[in-house]
C-alpha positions, 0 to 999 in steps of 0.5 A: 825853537825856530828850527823846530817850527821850521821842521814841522811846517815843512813835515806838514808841506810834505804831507799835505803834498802827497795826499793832494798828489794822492787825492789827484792819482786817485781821482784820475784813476777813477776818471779813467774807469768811468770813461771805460765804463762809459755808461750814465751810472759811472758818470754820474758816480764820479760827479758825486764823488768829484764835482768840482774836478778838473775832469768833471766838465768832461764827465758833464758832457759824456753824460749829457750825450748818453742820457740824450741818446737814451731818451732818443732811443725811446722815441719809437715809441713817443713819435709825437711833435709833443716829445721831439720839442721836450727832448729839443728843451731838455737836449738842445745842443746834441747831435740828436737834437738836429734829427728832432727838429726836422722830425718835427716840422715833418710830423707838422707837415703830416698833421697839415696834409691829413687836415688838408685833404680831409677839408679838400677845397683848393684854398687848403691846398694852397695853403699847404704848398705855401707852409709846407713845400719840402716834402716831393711826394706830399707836394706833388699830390698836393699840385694834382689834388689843387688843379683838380679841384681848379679844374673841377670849379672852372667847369662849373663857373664856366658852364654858369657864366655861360648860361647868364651871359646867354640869358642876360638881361640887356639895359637900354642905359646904366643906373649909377648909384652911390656906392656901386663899384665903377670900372672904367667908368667916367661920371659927369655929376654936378659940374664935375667929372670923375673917372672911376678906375676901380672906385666907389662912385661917390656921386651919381650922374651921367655914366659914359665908357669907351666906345672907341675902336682900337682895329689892329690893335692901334690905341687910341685916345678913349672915345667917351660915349653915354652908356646906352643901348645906341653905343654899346651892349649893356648886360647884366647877369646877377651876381658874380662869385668874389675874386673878380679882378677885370673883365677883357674882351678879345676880338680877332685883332684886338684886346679891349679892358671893359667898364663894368660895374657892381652895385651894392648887392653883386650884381655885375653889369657889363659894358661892351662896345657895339663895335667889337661884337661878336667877342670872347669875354674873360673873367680874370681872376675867376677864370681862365677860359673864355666865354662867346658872346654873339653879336 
């Protein structure tokens, strides 16, 4: 009775071996007709009749690249930021994958040099040579259209800066108040002295500046005199466009930082030493030329 189990376990070993074996034959043939085929439909067929096949991961990755490739080819005609970042989700790991995301970042440069010329101000344009600097042509019209622009506004603020240095109205003293913005500026007020070096005046009093003379460019120790007509030159020209940063007088052998002051609606009051006339004044940060200021 044992021997006869034995046997029949044993048929039924060899049995279940050779389907296994046959199941296996089976399904490497099919692998291999699939790769031949080499297209969605073969793969996706194999996958359905073996999903869990030792071959099925490979048969995965053939068919992810195909399908990529497939829907790649279509982007002639969906060439939109919208499709490339849907086809990077869906496809993120294929080769294509790499072509999308630099087409992206052109399509978005394209959308952002179309903005900043329709806009034309120099801002856009700095601000599209900060964000998007890698494509040669865009940059090199934007760095043209940008010194025009520059170009075109100095001209102009020169030409205005000009005029109101030429007609401005001369202070016999400074009016100090509260909240005006002080450069350079030293105040007795109360007892006490502040130096105002780009600060708001907390406490009006006596305004003094530097009236020495720096001839050959030897610095000296700061001169404080009383800001008046006996002193200095004390010219204010209304207000002045926002960027302003210094004011730097030039003579033949010297380089002078002025005081100057803005009070609480702009206008811009400046403090020229009497000794340093006739001088080229410069509006740092607004521009890059100069301006004559006569004796």
């Amino acid at each position: 009775m044992t021997t006869q189990i034995d046997i029949t376990l044993r048929c039924l070993f060899i049995i279940a071996i050779t389907l296994a074996l046959g199941a296996c034959a089976t399904t490497k043939r099919e692998w291999v007709e699939a790769q031949q085929q080499g297209t969605i439909a073969a793969y996706e067929q194999f996958l359905d009749k073996y999903p869990n096949a030792e071959e099925s991961r490979f048969a995965r990755y053939e068919l992810a690249k195909l399908r990529a490739h497939k829907d790649w080819s279509s982007r002639k005609s969906s060439d939109t930021i919208s499709f490339y970042k849907e086809f990077i989700a869906k496809y993120p790991g294929s080769e294509e994958a790499i072509s999308a995301r630099k087409r992206v970042m052109q399509l978005r440069a394209d959308q952002a040099w179309q903005s900043a010329q329709k806009v034309n101000t120099a801002e856009a344009f700095e601000q599209f040579l900060e964000d998007y600097n890698w494509d040669p042509h865009q940059v090199d019209e934007a760095k043209k259209r940008l010194a025009s622009l520059r170009e075109a506004k100095e001209r102009g603020l020169l030409s205005r800066l000009q005029d109101a240095i030429t007609n401005a109205k001369e202070l016999s003293t400074l009016p100090i108040r509260k909240s005006d913005f002080a450069m350079r500026i030293l105040i007795k007020a109360s007892g006490s002295v502040h130096e105002y070096f780009g600060k708001t005046v907390q406490a009006p009093g006596t305004a003094y500046a530097d009236a020495g003379n720096r001839r050959g460019g030897i610095l000296y120790e700061p001169i404080w005199q009383p800001i008046n007509k006996d002193y200095f030159r004390i010219i204010q020209i209304g207000n002045i466009p926002r960027g302003l940063t210094d004011i730097v007088a030039y003579t033949d052998d010297q380089t002078i930082p002025l005081s100057y002051v803005v009070n609480s609606t702009g206008k811009l009051t400046i403090i020229i030493p009497r000794v340093i006339t006739p001088c080229d004044l410069e509006f740092q940060g607004l521009l890059y030329g100069r301006i004559r200021l006569k004796k």
